[in-house]
C-alpha positions, -999 to +999 in steps of 0.1 A: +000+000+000+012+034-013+012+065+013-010+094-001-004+128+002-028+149+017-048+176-007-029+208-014+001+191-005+033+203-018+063+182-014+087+209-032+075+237-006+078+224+027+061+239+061+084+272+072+086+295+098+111+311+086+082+326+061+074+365+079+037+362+075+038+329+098+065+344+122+047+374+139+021+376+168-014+389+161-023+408+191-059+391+188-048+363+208-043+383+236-084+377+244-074+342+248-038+343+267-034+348+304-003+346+330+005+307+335+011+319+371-011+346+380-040+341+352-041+376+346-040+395+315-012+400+293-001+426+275+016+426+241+051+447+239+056+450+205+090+463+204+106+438+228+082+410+211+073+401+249+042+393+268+035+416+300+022+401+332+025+434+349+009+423+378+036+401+390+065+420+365+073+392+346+078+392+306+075+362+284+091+359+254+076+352+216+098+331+196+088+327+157+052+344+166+048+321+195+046+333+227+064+310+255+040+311+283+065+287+305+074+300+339+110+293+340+113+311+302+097+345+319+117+375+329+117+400+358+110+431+349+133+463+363+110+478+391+130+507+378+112+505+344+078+517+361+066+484+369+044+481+397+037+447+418+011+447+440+015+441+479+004+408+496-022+429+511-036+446+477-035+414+463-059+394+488-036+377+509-028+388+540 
């Protein structure tokens, strides 16, 4: 039995992400993101191609388009920077 290519199905053009259309983030899917450790919005930095939790000052990266919503992948922001984090206290706990 012979192995048949799906339709549309190009075997001289393979997949890329390498293509620019593919390789950008469409702010859109912001609606559906949230912090993996806070679940609370994000917000898209365009110019450092980063997703903002600002609640907990952590930026995530986005690799290819793809955003990398992994804890250990985030970075601290620089409180310097403006970046406020809400106290124990403002935050519910005690």
């Amino acid at each position: 039995m012979r192995a048949v290519a799906p339709p549309n199905h190009s075997p001289r053009r393979p997949f890329s992400l390498a293509s620019p259309r593919l390789a950008q983030f469409d702010p859109a899917w912001l609606q559906f993101l949230a912090c993996p450790l806070t679940k609370t919005p994000l917000e898209y930095d365009e110019a450092r191609q980063e997703l903002v939790s600002r609640h907990i000052g952590v930026a995530f990266p986005i690799v290819r388009g793809i955003p990398r919503l992994v804890p250990t992948e985030g970075r601290l922001l620089d409180p310097a920077a403006g970046v406020t984090v809400p106290s124990p206290k403002e935050n519910g706990g005690q």
